[in-house]
Each structure stands twice: as structure tokens, then as C-alpha cells.
C-alpha positions as CSV (number, residue, x, y, z in Angstrom):
1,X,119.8,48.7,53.7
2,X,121.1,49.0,57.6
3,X,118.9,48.1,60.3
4,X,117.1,51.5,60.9
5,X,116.2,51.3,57.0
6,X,114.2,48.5,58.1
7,X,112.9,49.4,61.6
8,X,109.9,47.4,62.7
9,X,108.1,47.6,66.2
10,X,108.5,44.4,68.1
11,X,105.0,43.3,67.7
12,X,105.8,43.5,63.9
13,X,109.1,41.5,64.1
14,X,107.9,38.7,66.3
15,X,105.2,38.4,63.5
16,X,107.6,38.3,60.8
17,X,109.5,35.8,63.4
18,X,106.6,33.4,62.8
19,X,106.0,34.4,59.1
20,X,109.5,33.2,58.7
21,X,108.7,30.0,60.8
22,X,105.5,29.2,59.2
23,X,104.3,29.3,62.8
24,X,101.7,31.7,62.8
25,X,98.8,30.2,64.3
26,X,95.7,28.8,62.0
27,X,98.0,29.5,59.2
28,X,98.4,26.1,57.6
29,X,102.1,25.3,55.6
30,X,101.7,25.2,52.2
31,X,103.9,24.5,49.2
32,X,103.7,28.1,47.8
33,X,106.3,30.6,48.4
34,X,105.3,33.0,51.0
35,X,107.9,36.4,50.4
36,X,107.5,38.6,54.0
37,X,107.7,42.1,54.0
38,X,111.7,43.8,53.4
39,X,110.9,47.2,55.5
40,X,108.9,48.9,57.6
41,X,106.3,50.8,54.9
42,X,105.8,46.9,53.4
43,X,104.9,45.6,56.8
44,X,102.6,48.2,57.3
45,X,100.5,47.8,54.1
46,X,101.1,43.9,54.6
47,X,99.1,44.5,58.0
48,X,96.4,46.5,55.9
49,X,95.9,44.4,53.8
50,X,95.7,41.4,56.0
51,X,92.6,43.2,58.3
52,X,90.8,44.4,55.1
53,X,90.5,41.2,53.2
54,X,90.4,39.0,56.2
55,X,93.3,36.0,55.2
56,X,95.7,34.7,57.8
57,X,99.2,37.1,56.6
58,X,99.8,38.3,53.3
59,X,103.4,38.6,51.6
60,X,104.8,41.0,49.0
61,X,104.4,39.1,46.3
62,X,100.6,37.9,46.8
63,X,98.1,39.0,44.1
64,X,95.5,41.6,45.6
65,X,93.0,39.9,43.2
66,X,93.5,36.3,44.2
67,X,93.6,37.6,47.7
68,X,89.6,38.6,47.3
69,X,90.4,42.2,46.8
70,X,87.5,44.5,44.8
71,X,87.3,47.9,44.5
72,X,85.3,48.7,47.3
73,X,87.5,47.0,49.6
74,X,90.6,49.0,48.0
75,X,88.6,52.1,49.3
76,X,89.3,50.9,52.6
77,X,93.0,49.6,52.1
78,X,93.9,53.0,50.6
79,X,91.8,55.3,53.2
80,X,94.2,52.9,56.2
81,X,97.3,53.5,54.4
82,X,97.1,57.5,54.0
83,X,96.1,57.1,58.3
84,X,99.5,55.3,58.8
85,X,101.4,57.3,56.4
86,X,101.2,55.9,53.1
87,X,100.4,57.7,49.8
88,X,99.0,55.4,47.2
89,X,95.5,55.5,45.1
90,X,93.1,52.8,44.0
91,X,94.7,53.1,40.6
92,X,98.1,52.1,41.9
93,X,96.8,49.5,44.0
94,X,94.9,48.0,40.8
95,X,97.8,47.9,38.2
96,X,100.5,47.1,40.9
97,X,98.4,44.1,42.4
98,X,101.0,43.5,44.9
99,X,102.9,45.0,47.5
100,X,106.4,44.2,45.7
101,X,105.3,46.0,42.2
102,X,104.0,49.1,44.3
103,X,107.6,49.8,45.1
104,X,107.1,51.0,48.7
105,X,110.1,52.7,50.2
106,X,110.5,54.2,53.3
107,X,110.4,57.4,52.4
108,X,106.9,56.6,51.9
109,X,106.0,56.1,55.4
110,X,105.4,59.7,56.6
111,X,104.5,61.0,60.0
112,X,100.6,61.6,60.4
113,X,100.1,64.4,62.5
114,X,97.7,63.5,65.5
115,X,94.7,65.2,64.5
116,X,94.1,63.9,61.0
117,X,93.8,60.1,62.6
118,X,90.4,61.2,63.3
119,X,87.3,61.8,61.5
120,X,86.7,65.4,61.8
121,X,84.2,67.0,64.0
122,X,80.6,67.0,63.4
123,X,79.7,70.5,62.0
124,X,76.6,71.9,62.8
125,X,75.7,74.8,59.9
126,X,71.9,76.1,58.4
127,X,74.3,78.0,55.7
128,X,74.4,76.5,52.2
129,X,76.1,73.9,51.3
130,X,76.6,72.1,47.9
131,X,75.1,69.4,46.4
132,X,77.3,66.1,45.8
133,X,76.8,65.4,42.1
134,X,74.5,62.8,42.8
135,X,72.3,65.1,44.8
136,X,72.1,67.2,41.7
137,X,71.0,64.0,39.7
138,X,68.0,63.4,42.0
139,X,66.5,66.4,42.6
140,X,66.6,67.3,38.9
141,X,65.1,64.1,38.2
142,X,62.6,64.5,41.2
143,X,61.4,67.8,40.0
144,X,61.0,67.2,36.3
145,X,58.9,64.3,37.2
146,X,56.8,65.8,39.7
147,X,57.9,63.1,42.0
148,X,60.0,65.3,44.3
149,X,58.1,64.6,47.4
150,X,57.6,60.5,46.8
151,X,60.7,59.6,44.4
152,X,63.8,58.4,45.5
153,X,62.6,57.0,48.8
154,X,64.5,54.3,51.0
155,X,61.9,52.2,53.2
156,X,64.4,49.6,55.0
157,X,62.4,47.4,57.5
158,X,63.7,44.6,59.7
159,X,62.3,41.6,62.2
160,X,64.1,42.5,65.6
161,X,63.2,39.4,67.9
162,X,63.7,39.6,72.1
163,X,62.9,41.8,74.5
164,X,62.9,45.4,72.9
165,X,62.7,48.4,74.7
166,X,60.8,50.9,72.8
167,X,61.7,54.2,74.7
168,X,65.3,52.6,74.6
169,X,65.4,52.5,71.0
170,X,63.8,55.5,70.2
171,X,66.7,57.2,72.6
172,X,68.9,55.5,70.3
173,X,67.7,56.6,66.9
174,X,67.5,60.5,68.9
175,X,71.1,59.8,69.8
176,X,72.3,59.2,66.2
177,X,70.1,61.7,64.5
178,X,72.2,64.3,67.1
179,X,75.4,63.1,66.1
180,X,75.3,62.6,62.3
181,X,74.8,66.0,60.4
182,X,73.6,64.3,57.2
183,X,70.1,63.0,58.8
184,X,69.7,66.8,59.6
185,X,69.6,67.5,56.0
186,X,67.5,69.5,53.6
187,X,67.1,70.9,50.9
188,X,66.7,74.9,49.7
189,X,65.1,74.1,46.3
190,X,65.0,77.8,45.0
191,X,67.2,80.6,45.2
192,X,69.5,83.0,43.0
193,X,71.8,80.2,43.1
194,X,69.9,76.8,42.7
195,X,69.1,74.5,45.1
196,X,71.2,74.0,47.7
197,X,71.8,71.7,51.0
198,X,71.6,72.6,54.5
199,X,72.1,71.6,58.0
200,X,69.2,72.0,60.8
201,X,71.2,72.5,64.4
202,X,68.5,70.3,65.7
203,X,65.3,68.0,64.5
204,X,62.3,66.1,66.0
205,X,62.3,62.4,64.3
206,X,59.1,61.7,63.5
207,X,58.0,58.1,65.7
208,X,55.4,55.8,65.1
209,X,54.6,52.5,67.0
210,X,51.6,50.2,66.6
211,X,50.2,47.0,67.7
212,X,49.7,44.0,64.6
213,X,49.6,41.5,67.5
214,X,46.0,40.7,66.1
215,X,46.5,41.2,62.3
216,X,47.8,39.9,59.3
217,X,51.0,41.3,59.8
218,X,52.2,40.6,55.7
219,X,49.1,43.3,54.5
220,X,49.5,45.2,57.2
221,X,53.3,45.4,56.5
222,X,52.5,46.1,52.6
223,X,50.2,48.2,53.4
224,X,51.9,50.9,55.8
225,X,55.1,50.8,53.2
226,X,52.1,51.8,50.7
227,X,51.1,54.8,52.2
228,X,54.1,55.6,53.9
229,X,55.3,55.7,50.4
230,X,52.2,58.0,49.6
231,X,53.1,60.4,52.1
232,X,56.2,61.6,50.8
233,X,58.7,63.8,52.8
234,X,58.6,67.7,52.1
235,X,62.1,67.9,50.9
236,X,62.9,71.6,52.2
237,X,61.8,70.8,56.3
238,X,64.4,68.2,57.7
239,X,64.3,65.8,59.0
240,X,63.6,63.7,55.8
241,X,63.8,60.2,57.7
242,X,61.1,58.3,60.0
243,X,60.6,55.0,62.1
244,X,57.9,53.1,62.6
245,X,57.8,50.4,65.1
246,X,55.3,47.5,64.7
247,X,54.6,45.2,67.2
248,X,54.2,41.2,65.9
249,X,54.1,39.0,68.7
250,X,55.0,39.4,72.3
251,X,59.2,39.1,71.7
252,X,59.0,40.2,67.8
253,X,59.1,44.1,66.4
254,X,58.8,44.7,63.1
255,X,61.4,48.0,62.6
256,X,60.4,50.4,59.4
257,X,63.0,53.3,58.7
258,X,62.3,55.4,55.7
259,X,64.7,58.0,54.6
260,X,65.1,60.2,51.3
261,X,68.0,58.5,49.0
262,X,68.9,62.5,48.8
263,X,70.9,62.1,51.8
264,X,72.2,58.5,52.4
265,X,73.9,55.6,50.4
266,X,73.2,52.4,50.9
267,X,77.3,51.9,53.1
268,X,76.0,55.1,55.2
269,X,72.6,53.2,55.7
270,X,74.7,50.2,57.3
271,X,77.0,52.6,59.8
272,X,73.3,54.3,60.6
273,X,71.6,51.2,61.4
274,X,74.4,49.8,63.3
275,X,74.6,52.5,65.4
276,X,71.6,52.8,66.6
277,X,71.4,49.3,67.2
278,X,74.8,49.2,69.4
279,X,74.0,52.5,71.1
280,X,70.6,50.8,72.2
281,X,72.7,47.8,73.4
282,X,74.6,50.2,75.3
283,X,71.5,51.7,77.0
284,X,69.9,48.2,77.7
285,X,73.3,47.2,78.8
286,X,73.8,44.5,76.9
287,X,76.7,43.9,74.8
288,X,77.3,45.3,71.2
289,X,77.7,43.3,67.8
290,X,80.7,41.1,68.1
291,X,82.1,43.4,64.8
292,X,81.8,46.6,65.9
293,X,81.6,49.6,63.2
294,X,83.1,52.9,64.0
295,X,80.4,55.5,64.1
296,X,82.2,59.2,64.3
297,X,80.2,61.8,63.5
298,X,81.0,63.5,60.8
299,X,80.8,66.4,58.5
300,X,78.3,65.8,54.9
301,X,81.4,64.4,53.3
302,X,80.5,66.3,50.0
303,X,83.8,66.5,49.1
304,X,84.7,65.3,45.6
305,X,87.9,65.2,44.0
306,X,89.7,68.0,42.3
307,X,90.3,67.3,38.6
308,X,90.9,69.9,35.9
309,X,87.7,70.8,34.5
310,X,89.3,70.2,30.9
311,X,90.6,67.3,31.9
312,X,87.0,66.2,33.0
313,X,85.3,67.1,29.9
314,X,87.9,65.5,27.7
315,X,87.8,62.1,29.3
316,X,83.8,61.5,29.1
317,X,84.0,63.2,25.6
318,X,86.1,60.6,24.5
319,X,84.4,58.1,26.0
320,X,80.9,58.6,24.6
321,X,82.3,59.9,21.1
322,X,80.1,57.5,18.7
323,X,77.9,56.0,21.0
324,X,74.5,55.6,20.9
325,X,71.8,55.5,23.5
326,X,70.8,52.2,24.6
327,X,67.6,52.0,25.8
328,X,65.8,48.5,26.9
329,X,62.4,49.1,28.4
330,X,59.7,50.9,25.9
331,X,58.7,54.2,26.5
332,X,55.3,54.8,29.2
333,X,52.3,55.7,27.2
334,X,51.0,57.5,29.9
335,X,53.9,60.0,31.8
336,X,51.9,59.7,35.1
337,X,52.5,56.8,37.7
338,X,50.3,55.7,40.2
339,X,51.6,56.8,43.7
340,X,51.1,54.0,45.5
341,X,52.6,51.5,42.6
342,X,55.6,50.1,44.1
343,X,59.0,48.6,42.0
344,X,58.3,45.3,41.2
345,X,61.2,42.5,42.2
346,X,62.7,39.7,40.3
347,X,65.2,37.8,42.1
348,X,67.8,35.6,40.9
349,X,70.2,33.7,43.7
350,X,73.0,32.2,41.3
351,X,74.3,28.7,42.6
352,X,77.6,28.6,44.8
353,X,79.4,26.6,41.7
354,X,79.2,29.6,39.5
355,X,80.1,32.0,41.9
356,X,83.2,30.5,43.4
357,X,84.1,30.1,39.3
358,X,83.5,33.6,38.7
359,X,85.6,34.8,41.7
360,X,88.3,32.5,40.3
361,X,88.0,33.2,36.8
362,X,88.4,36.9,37.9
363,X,91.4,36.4,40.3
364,X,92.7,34.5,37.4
365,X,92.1,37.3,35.3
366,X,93.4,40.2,37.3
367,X,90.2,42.0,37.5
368,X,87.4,42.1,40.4
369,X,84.1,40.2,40.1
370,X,82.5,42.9,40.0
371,X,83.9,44.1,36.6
372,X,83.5,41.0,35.1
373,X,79.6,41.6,36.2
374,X,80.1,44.7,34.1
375,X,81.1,43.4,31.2
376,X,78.2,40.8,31.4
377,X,75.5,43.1,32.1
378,X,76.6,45.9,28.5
379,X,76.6,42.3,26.5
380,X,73.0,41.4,27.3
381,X,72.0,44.9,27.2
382,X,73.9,45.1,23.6
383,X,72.0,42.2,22.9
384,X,68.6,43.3,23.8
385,X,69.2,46.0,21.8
386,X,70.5,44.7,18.9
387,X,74.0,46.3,19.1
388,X,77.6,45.8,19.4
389,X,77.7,48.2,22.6
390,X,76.1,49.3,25.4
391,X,75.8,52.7,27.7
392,X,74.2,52.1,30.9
393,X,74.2,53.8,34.8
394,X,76.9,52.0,36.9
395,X,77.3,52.9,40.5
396,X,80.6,54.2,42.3
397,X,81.0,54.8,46.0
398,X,82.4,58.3,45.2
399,X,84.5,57.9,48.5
400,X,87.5,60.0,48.6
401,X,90.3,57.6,50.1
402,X,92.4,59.9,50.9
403,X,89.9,62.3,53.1
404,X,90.1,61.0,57.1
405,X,88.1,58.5,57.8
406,X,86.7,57.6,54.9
407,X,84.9,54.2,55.1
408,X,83.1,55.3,57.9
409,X,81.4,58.7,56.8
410,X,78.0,59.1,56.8
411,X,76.1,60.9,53.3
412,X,75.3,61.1,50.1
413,X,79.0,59.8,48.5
414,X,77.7,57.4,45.6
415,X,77.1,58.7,42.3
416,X,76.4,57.4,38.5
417,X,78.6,56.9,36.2
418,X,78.0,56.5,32.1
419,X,79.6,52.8,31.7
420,X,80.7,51.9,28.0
421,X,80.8,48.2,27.2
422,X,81.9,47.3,23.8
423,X,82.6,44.0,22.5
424,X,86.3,44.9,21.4
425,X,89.5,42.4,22.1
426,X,91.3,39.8,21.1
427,X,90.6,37.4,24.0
428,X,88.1,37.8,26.8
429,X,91.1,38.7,29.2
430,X,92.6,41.4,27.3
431,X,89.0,42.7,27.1
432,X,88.1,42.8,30.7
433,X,91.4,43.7,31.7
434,X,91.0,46.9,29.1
435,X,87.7,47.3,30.5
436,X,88.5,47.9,34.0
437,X,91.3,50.3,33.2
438,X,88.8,52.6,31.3
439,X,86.4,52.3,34.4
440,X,89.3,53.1,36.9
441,X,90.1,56.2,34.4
442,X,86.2,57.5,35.1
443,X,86.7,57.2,38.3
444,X,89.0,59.9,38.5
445,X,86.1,61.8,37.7
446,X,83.2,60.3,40.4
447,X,82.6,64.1,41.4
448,X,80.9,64.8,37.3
449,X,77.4,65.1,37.6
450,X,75.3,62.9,35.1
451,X,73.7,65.7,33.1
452,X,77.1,67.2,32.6
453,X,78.4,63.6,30.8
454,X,75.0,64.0,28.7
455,X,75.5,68.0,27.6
456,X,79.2,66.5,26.3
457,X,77.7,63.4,24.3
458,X,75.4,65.5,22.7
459,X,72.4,63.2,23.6
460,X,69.4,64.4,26.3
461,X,69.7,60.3,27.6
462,X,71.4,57.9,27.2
463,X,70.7,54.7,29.3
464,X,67.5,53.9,31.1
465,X,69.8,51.0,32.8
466,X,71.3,51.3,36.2
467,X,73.6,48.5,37.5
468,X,74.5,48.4,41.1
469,X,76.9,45.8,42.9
470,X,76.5,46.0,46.5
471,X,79.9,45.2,47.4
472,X,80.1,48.0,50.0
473,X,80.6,47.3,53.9
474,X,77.7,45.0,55.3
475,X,77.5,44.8,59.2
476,X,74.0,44.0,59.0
477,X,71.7,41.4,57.8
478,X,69.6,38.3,58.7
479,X,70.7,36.4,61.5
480,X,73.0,39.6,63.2
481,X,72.6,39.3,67.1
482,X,73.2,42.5,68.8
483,X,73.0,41.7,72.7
484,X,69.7,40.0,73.3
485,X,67.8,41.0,70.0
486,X,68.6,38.5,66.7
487,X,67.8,40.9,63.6
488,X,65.8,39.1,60.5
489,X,64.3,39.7,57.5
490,X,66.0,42.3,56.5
491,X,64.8,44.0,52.8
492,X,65.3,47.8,51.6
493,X,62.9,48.9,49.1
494,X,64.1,51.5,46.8
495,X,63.1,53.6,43.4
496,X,66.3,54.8,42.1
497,X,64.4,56.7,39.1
498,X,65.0,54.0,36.4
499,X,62.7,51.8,34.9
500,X,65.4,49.0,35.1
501,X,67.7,48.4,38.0
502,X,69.8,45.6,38.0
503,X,71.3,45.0,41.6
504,X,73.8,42.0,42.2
505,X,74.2,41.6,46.3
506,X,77.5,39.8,47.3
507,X,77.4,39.0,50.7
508,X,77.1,35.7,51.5
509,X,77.0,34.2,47.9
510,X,75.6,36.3,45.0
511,X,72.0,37.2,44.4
512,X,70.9,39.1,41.7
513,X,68.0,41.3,42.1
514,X,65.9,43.2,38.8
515,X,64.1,46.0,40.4
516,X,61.4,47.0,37.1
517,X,58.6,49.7,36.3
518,X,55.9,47.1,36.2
519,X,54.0,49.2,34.2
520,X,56.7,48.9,31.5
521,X,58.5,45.5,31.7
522,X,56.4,41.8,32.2
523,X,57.4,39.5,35.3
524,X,58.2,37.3,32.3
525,X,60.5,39.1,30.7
526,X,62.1,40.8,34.0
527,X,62.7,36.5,34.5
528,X,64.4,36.4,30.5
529,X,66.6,39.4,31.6
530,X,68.5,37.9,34.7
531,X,68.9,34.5,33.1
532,X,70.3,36.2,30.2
533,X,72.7,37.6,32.7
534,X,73.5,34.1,34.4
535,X,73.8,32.8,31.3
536,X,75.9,35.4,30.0
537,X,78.5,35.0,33.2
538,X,78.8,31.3,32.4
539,X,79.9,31.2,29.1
540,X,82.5,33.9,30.3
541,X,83.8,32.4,33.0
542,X,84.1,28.4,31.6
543,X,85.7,29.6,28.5
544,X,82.6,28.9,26.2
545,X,83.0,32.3,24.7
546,X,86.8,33.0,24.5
547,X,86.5,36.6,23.0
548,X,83.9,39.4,23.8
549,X,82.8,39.1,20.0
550,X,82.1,35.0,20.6
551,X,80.0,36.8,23.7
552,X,78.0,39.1,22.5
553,X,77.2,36.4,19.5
554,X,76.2,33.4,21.8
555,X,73.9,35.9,23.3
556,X,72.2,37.5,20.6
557,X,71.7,33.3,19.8
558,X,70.0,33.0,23.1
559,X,67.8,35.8,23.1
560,X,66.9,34.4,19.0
561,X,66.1,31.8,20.4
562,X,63.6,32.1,22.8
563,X,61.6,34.9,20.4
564,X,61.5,31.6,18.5
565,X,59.5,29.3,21.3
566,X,57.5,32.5,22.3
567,X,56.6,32.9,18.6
568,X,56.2,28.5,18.3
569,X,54.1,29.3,21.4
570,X,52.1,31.8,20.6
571,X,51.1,29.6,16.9
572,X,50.9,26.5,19.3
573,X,48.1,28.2,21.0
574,X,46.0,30.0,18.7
575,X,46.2,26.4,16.5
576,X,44.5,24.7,19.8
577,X,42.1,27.7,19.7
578,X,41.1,27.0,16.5
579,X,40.5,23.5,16.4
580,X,38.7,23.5,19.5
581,X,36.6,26.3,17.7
582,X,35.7,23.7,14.9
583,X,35.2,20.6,17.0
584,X,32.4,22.6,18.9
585,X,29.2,21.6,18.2
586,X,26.4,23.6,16.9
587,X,23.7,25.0,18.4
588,X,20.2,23.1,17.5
589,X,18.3,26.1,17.3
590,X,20.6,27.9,14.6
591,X,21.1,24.5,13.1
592,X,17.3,24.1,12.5
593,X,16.8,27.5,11.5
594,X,14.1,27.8,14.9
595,X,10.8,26.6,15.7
């Protein structure tokens, strides 16, 4: 290879210089072997790669799993690399697992023209657009339930302490709401063709402030998400988002934004509320968030990728071929719910032991933590359900990497996916490894809309499950300063339409949160559930249960075994009942038969 072969800028070869030297600052020497980057196209993804998963330099030969690498953040690696020329997918980044095996030439590394750098232009359009498939998913769901005014809403709420600005922060949420199409959004909901999406040119956001200076401001907080809740949003008049601002004390604001889940995910919630808090920095003139996220307006990013519609159908097909439904939570007796009932929470912070274990066991294992989460959640559910499988709702950030832009778009991108957990292989690797290559495969096809994957299986449902990890992007949470305002207390409360959602939240350690139909599933039980699932993670990850089958065994053990101490329980109890009932004494009147 001559020297143009390998071209680097002189930024990039004075830090190869100090790769070389082990002299790159903060980087301490180790004895591991640390294998630079050969050409130009290597250096770049090395650069990528060292910005996206946040370690000191990264060589050729360095696992992307043991690095901290997930699928979410390989959204972001492969979205950078197509910007600076570089053609790869997800897939190839997960079964190459380092720079070396991807086999990176420079051929590879292909002029950009200028323009598609950018995120493209904000369009501004009341003609009908498309639903994402996700879209589709709600609104059916919304309409067969009657819910289509108060399902699927997203109340987020936050403690902003300092000296806020009010008429500077309502300029800031107009601001955003101007630039980002998607908060403009609404929905046609009959037609010749179906519903359909469109885009106002312009729309008044609906403000509310108050003072709570002299109330209970828990109730009062509970009891504006009540009937804020209540009142709904009319799905066709945009736009279908509020804020409410609620003063607690003299330098505290309690900040309530509540948008339809039709036309955000929870990463475009993030870019949204970062936004609008950096563009009100801007306007106090204070400084911005120390991380800054790019907010370009964009287009509704309902763009979902091409695949062969045979193709499509074969793959879930032969996925579902065989399975059964798997359903946890008993049927409602009554098919109405109470508008103002709200999701009840469970919450289930694991300790930092297991996590860092379950990272490593999953660097060890070539897969990302979040698949090994998978696997753990389909063998409680099997077990619930006394079965060797399980089907349930699993969450994808159906972002194209390879559209402009992608990690900072702001819409509807996520969608649900049918997962398929079975309790095949030989060893507990081989069956998470096999496991993430079949979810990998379905996410070729993140653009099929759920009641198309039921039409193929043949079933009307199949899951009443959904499992979210919230391993996407967060640039906001408790303790975030943004000039002279700390944010706290920071909670989203969401119905996703399921009676059971199971959400794991990664930053800053791993919490695991059981959002439950109350009306349907005990506190008790919602408490069983998630430390079956703790449970579950540490037999897996400290070699307990070597093989899925030892798995799904140990935990159909567990859950025997505490029907056992409820049923010991239960006997334990009415045996006190009765022998209190005979040590009573007897009344003296029907003793002596009365005066």
C-alpha cells in the first residue's frame, strides 16, 4: 500500500503519532495490545467510534461489545459513517464486532456531496402524508377502543429550579413548535383512503400557567395530570401537544408537557425538550447545556426501509410458524376503563453488582445487554405461562441509519416488533448469540406494521406484553443544569395500550419499571413479575443456568414456589381464623337460652 493508499489529515497522523507512543493524554498504558488504524477509511470509523461510545482511542482490533456498544448506539455509529463516506449497516457492525473483520478499504471512503451532510429542510405541507407503521398501530388500537381522544398520551413533567422567565420560555416552546413539522401534526381519520397524516403550516400551542405557591403541590400535581389526561386531544385539529407551567415556590416551576405518543418517540421527546430548554438559555442569555444536542428541523422522517414485500412476509411467517399466543394478564370483565384511572407503577432499581455483571457477561458474550434483557424477559413470560416460549411486543427505534441525520430527527420512528424467545441451545451463549441474529433479521423489516405480522400468523393477538429498553439518546434528566435553571424530577407518564409494559431505563445504572392495568394485575403480583426478572438475569449472567433449558427450568421452580407460600399462606391464615373462631366465647344470653 503507497502512501496515498493510506492518506490521513495531519490532525489524524499526529493522533496515530501518540497512539503509537501511548502518549495520548488520560489514556493510561496498559498491557493489552492496542492495533491503530492501517488507512484512512479505518481511522475514520476509529474516530466514530471513539465519539459515540465515549473511550479514550479505539484500535482495529477492539470488540464493539466490550467497548459498551448496543444497538442503539450502532444507529449512531452507522448514521456518522454514511456522513463521512462509509457504507456499512447495523448488521455488519454486529457480526464483524471490529473494525479489522469489517474489511474497510479505501474504496469505501466515498466523497459526500455537500448537501447530504445536512439534515434536510423542514417541509411545511397540509397534503397527506403516510402513516409510519407504528402510527397505524395506535390509531387502530385508539379507535377500536374508543380511546382515540385519551389513549396513547405522553404527560412528561419536570422541577425547573432558578429564576424562570415565563414569557421567555413560552417563546421558546413557540420557537420549536415553528421549526419541527412533527409537533404540527394531525391526523385525517376518514377518507377514500384511510387515515392519513398531515402538516398545519402554522399552530397556536395551547399555555397554561398557575400559582401552587399555597397548595399541596403533590395533589395538585396528580390532580392536573388527572384531568389533563381527561381532556384528551382531538386527534384531527393539531396541535396535539400542551404545557402547563406551575408555580411551587418563589425560584421552583413545576413544567407539564403533554403530547399524543402519535407523533413523538421517546429519543424525539429528548431533542424536543432540549431544545426548548437551550433556545430559552439563548434568549435569557445564559449559556446552553455543556452537551449540546443538534436540533435541525426536519422533515416527519416517515421513511421506512424498502424491503421486498415477499421477502417481508416470508421472514415473520417463518418466524411465528407454530407459535402460540402468550398472554399474561387475565382478560377485563368489564371492556370499559375509567378515564381518569391512570397506569399504575412498579419500580425495580437492580443493584450496581448485577448490572456491571450483566454488561460483562454480555461483552463476554458478544451480544448487547439489552438482548440478554430479551432473552430474560420471553423466559419469565414462558414461565408465567407455562410454556417453553414466548411472543411478546419489543420496541425498535425504526431509525433509518443511512437517511441524513438520523439520530437527530424528530417523529414517530419507533415501532413494535413480534419478539420470539424460545428456550433452544446448547449453551446459554450459543442461544443469545442465535437470538440476537434472529432479532437483527426483523429488523430488516422495522417498517411492517403489527397487524400485518398478525394477518401472517394466523392469530387476531398475540402478546399483551410490551418490553421497552430505553437505551436511546438521553440529554436530559435530574440534576441537568442548563444556564441558571438545575432540572429535577423528571418522570413521563405513558399508556402504550398494553396491560403490561415492562420498561428497563439504562442511564445511570439500570432501573426496571412495570407499567400495569391496575384493574387487571395486583401491586403484589406486578412486585413477583420484576423480581422474576432480576432473578431470572442472575442465574444468566453467574452461570447458574448454563443452557436456556436449565433457565426456563429454574424459573418455572421459582414461580412453583412461591404459589406454594401463597397457598401455605393462605391455609396459615384461615387456620388462625378458625381457632380464634372457637376460642371466642359465647354469648350469655344465647348460652342461657334468654330471660
Amino acid at each position: 500500500m503507497n502512501h496515498e493508499d493510506a492518506a490521513l489529515t495531519p490532525e489524524q497522523e499526529e493522533l496515530l503519532g501518540l497512539w503509537l507512543a501511548e502518549e495520548v493524554p488520560g489514556v493510561r498504558s496498559d498491557s493489552e495490545q492496542h492495533t491503530p488504524p492501517r488507512h484512512r477509511a479505518e481511522a475514520v470509523l476509529a474516530g466514530i467510534w471513539t465519539e459515540a461510545l465515549n473511550v479514550p482511542r479505539v484500535g482495529v482490533t477492539d470488540d464493539y461489545f466490550a467497548l459498551g456498544g448496543d444497538s442503539v448506539l450502532a444507529i449512531v455509529i452507522v448514521a456518522r459513517a454514511a456522513e463521512a463516506g462509509l457504507n456499512i449497516s447495523v448488521r455488519d457492525l454486529f457480526e464483524a464486532r471490529t473494525i479489522a473483520r469489517l474489511a474497510l478499504t479505501k474504496d469505501m471512503l466515498h466523497e459526500i456531496p455537500p448537501a447530504a451532510h445536512s439534515a434536510p429542510a423542514a417541509t411545511e405541507s397540509s397534503g397527506d402524508l403516510p402513516l409510519t407503521p407504528l402510527q397505524e398501530g395506535i390509531l387502530y388500537h385508539s379507535l377500536a377502543s374508543g380511546r382515540h381522544q385519551d389513549g396513547y398520551l405522553v404527560q412528561a413533567h419536570c422541577l425547573v429550579t432558578g429564576p424562570v422567565e415565563l414569557p421567555l420560555l413560552r417563546r421558546a416552546w413557540e420557537t420549536v413548535l415553528a421549526e419541527q413539522p412533527a409537533l404540527r401534526t394531525a391526523f385525517r381519520l376518514s377518507g377514500p383512503d384511510g387515515p392519513h397524516a398531515w402538516t398545519a403550516m402554522t399552530a397556536v400551542l395551547p399555555w397554561a400557567e398557575d400559582d401552587w405557591r399555597d397548595r399541596d403541590v403533590r395533589a395538585a400535581l396528580a390532580e392536573h395530570l388527572r384531568r389533563d389526561r381527561a381532556a384528551g386531544f382531538d386527534l384531527e385539529h393539531p396541535p396535539l401537544s400542551r404545557v402547563a407551567v406551575f408555580q411551587e415556590a418563589e425560584d421552583r416551576h413545576r413544567m407539564v408537557w403533554t403530547h399524543h405518543h402519535l407523533i413523538l418517540d421517546g429519543w424525539s421527546q429528548q431533542i424536543v425538550l432540549c431544545g426548548v430548554l437551550d433556545r430559552y438559555a439563548g434568549l435569557a442569555g445564559d449559556s446552553p447545556r455543556e452537551t449540546v444536542a443538534v436540533v435541525a428541523p426536519t422533515a416527519l422522517g416517515l421513511e421506512t426501509p424498502i424491503v421486498p414485500a415477499a421477502d417481508e412476509e416470508a421472514h415473520w411467517r417463518g418466524l411465528l410458524t407454530g407459535a402460540r399466543p402468550t398472554m399474561l394478564i387475565p382478560e377485563r370483565e368489564s371492556a370499559e376503563r375509567p378515564q381518569d384511572q391512570c397506569r399504575a407503577v412498579a419500580t425495580d432499581v437492580w443493584p450496581g453488582g448485577l448490572v456491571t455483571a450483566l454488561e460483562s457477561f454480555a461483552a463476554g458474550a458478544g451480544v448487547t445487554a439489552a438482548t440478554v434483557l430479551t432473552a430474560c424477559w420471553g423466559m419469565v413470560a414462558a414461565a408465567r405461562t407455562g410454556a417453553d416460549e414466548a411472543l411478546f411486543g419489543l420496541t425498535v427505534s425504526g431509525r433509518d441509519p443511512a437517511l441524513p441525520g438520523a439520530a437527530e430527527r424528530v417523529g414517530m420512528f419507533v415501532n413494535t416488533l413480534v419478539t420470539r424467545v424460545t428456550a433452544e441451545g446448547a449453551t446459554a451463549v450459543e442461544w443469545l448469540r442465535s437470538l440476537q441474529r434472529r432479532l437483527t433479521e426483523s429488523w430488516r423489516f422495522s417498517g411492517t406494521a403489527l397487524n400485518r405480522a398478525l394477518r401472517w400468523s394466523g392469530h387476531e393477538r398475540l402478546f399483551d406484553s410490551l418490553l421497552v429498553v430505553e437505551n436511546f439518546p438521553t440529554w436530559l434528566f435530574s440534576g441537568t443544569r442548563v444556564g441558571r435553571l438545575l432540572v429535577e424530577d423528571v418522570e413521563v407518564v405513558l399508556d402504550e395500550g398494553y396491560p403490561l409494559v415492562v420498561e428497563v431505563a439504562t442511564h445511570d445504572g439500570l432501573a426496571v419499571r412495570l407499567r400495569y392495568d391496575p384493574a387487571r394485575l395486583s401491586a403484589a403480583r406486578a412486585h413477583e413479575i420484576l423480581g422474576d426478572l432480576r432473578a431470572c438475569a442472575e442465574q444468566l449472567v453467574t452461570g447458574t443456568a448454563p443452557t436456556p433449558a436449565a433457565l426456563r427450568t429454574a424459573m418455572a421452580d421459582r414461580l412453583a414456589d412461591a404459589r406454594d407460600r401463597a397457598v401455605g399462606a393462605r391455609r396459615a391464615k384461615a387456620q388462625d381464623l378458625l381457632s380464634a373462631a372457637r376460642r371466642r366465647p359465647v354469648d350469655d344470653d344465647v348460652e342461657g337460652g334468654g330471660a
